[in-house]
N, C-alpha and C positions, 0 to 999 in steps of 0.2 A: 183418432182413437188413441185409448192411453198404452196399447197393446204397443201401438204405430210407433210411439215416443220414446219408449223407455227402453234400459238394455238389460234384458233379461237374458239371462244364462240357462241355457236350459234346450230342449226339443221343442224351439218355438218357432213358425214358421207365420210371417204375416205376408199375406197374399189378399191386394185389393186393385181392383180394374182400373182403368183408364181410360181415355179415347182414345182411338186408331191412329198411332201415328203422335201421339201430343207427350212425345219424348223431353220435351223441356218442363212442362206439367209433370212428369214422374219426378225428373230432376229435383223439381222445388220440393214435392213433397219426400222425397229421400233424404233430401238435407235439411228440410226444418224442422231439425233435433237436437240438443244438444249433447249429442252421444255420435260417435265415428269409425268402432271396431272392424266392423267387415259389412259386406254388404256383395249380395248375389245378383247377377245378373242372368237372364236365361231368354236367348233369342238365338234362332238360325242364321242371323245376319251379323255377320264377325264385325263390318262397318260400324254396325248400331253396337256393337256391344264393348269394341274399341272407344268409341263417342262418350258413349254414358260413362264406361270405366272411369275417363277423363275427369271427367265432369262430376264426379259422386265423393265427397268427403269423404272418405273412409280411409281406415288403413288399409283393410285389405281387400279387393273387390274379386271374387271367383265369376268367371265364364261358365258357363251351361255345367256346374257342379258345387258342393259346396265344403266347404270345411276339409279339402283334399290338401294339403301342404307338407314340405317337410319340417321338421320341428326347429331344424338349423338355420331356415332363411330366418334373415330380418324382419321382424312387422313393429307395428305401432300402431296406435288410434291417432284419429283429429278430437279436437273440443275437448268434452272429458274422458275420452275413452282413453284405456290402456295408461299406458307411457305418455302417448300425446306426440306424437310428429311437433303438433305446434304450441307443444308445452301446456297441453291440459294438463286438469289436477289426476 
């Protein structure tokens, strides 16, 4: 979906299902974007949600919350988000 792709600035929340357990399926479809700013994660299993952290292109990845930071830590995006970690535009 074009919602799924792009990086919109704003109060927008995309939430789409998965199968039970098909954590590398969420993977792929979390990173095939060309956008990397932040990205949420929300699981009671701290394992699964260290894993994916790992594994998710993003600058910034929040645990069972979102957009909670202090303004002083460091962030970045991947691709083209942000500043660019790996030198997006």
């Amino acid at each position: 979906m074009y919602i799924a792709q792009e990086e919109s600035f704003g109060p927008v929340m995309v939430i789409s299902k998965f199968k039970n357990g098909d954590v590398d399926g969420v993977l792929r479809r979390a990173n095939a974007t060309e956008y990397g700013l932040a990205s949420g994660v929300f699981t009671k299993d701290i394992n699964k949600a260290l894993y994916i952290s790992e594994k998710l292109e993003a600058g910034t990845v929040f645990i069972n919350t979102y957009n909670k930071t202090d303004v002083a830590a460091p962030f970045g995006g991947f691709k083209q988000s942000g500043f660019g970690k790996d030198l997006g535009k």
